[in-house]
VOMILO-760352 format. One record per residue (C-alpha): residue number from 0; x, y, z. Coordinates in nm, 2 decimals, always signed. Each point is the difference from the previous one (the first is absolute). Layout:
NODE  num      c1      c2      c3
NODE  NUM       X       Y       Z
...
REM end
This chain:
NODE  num      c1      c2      c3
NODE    0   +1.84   -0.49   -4.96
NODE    1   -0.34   +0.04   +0.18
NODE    2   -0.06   -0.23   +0.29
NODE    3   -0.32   -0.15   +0.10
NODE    4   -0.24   +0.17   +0.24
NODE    5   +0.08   -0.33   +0.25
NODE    6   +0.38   +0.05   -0.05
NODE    7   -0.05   +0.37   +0.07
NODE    8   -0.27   -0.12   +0.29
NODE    9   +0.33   -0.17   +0.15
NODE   10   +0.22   +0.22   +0.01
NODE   11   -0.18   +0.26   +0.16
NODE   12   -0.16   -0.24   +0.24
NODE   13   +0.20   +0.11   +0.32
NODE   14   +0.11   -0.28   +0.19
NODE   15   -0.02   -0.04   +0.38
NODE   16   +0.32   -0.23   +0.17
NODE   17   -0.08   +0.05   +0.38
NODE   18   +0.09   +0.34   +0.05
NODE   19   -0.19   +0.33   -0.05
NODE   20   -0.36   -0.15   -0.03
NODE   21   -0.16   +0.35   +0.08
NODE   22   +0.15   +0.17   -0.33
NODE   23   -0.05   -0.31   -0.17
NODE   24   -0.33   -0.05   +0.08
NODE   25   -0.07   +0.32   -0.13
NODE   26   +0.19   -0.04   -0.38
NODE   27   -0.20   -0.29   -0.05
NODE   28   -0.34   +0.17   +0.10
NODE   29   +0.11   +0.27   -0.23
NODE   30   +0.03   -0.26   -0.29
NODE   31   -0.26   -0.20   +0.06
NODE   32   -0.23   +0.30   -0.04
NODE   33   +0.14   +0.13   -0.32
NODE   34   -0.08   -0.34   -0.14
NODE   35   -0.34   +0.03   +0.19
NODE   36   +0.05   -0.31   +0.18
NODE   37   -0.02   +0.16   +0.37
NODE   38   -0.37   -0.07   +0.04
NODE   39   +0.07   -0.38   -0.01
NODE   40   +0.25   -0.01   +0.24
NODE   41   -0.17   +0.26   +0.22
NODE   42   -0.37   -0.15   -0.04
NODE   43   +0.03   -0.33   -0.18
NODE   44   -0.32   -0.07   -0.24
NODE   45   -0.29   -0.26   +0.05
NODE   46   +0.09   -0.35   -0.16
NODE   47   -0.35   -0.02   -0.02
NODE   48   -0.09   +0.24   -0.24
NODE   49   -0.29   -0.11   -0.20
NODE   50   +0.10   +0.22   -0.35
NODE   51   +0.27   -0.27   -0.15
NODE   52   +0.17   +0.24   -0.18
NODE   53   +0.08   +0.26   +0.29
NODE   54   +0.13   -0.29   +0.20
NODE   55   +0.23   -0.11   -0.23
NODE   56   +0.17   +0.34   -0.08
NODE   57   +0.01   +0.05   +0.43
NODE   58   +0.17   -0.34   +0.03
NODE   59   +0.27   +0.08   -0.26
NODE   60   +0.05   +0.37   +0.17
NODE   61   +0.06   -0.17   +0.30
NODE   62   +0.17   -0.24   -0.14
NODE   63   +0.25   +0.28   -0.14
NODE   64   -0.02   +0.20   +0.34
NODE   65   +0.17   -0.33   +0.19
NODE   66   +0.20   -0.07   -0.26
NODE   67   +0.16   +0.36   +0.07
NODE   68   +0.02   -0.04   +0.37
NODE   69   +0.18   -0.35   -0.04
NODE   70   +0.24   +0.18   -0.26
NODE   71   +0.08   +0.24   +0.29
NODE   72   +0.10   -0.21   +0.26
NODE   73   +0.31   -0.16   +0.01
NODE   74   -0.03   -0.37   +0.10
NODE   75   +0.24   +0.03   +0.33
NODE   76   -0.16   +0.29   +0.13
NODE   77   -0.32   -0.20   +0.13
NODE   78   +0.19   -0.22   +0.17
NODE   79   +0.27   +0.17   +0.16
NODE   80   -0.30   +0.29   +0.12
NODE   81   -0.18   -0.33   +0.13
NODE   82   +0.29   -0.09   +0.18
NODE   83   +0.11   +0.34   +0.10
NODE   84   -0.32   +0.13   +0.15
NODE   85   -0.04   +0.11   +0.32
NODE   86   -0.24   +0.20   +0.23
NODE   87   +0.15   +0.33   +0.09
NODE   88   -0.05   +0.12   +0.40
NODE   89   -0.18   +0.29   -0.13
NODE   90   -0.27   -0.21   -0.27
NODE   91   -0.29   -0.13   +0.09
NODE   92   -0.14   -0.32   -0.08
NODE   93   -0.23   +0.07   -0.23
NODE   94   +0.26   +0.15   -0.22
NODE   95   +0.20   -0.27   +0.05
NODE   96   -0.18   -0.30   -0.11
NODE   97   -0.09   +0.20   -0.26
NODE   98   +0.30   +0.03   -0.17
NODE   99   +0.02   -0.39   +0.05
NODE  100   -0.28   -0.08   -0.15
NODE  101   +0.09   +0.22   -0.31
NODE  102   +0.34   -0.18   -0.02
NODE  103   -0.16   -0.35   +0.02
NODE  104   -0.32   +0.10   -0.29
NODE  105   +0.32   +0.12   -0.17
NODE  106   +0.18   -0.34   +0.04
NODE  107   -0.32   -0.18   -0.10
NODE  108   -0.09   +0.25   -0.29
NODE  109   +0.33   -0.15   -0.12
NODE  110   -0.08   -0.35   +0.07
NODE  111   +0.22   -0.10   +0.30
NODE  112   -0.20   -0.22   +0.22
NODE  113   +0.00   +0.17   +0.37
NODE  114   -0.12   -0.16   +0.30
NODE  115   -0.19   +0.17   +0.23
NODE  116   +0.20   -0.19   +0.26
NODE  117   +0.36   +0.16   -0.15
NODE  118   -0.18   +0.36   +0.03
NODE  119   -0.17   -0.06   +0.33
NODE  120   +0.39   -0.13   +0.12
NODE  121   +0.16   +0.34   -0.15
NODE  122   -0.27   +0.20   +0.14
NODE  123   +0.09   -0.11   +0.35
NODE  124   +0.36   +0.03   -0.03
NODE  125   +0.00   +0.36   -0.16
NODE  126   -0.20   +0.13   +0.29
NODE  127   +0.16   +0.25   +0.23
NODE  128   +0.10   -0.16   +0.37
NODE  129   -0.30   +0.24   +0.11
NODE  130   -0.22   -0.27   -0.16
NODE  131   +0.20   -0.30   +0.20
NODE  132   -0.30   -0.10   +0.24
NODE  133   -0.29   +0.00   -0.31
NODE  134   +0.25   -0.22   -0.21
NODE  135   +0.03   -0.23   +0.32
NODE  136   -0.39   +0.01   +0.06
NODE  137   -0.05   -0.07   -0.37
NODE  138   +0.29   -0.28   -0.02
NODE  139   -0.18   -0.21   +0.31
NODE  140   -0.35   +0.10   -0.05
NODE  141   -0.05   -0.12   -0.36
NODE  142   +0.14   -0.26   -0.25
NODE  143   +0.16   +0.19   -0.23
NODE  144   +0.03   -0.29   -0.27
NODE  145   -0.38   +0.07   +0.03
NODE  146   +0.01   +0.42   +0.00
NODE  147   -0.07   +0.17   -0.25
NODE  148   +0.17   +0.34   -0.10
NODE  149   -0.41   +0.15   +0.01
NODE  150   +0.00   -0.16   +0.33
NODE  151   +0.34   +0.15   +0.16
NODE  152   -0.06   +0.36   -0.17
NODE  153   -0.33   -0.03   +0.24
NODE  154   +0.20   -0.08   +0.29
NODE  155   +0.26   +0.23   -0.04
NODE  156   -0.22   +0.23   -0.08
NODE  157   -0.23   -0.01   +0.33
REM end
């Protein structure tokens, strides 16, 4: 019995559960681009496109692009990397909130609502002791039920 081109969409969808993001990262490029997809994750499209009809066929293909990506993540992985994370002596900072920012689009992709207060909070308590005195100088020099996450990538940043 034949299955549908979903079904079969499913099962090769690879499926990432906190571990080995690198090789998964690269499976799912792989198939997104042999269902030519790649070019929505990788440059998005214009939501305002004035030619109706190309908007709505770029809508669906993304549309069908996050669908994949939400069929390859398990749903604990977010969560446990979130709460996992830390800054390695050897990263820089840059990298760092990078990958926590990735992490918390993910969680919001998904529809978890994230504070920027809970990410701020992890932020300072995955940094390296290096980082001790900027945490300190950041903790009593702003409110941080005020701080944005912009506002403390600037300052760790500096």
């Amino acid at each position: 019995m034949a299955s549908s081109s979903s079904e079969s969409a499913h099962n090769l969808t690879p499926v990432f559960k906190g571990e080995g993001y690198e090789f998964w990262s690269i499976r799912m490029k792989t198939l997104l681009r042999s269902k030519g997809l790649w070019e929505f994750v990788n440059q998005g499209f214009s939501e305002e496109d004035t030619d109706g009809a190309r908007l709505a066929k770029n809508t669906k293909e993304d549309a069908r692009a996050l669908s994949l990506i939400q069929q390859g993540v398990h749903d604990s992985g977010l969560g446990r990397e979130f709460e996992t994370i830390q800054m390695n002596e050897s990263e820089g900072v840059s990298e760092f909130l990078s990958k926590v920012m990735t992490i918390m689009n993910n969680k919001r992709a998904y529809g978890e609502v994230v504070s920027d207060q809970l990410v701020i909070d992890k932020v300072l308590r995955s940094l390296p002791s290096k980082w001790d005195h900027m945490v300190t100088a950041i903790e009593e020099s702003k409110d941080l039920t005020q701080l944005s996450f912009d506002q403390l990538m600037g300052s760790l940043q500096a």
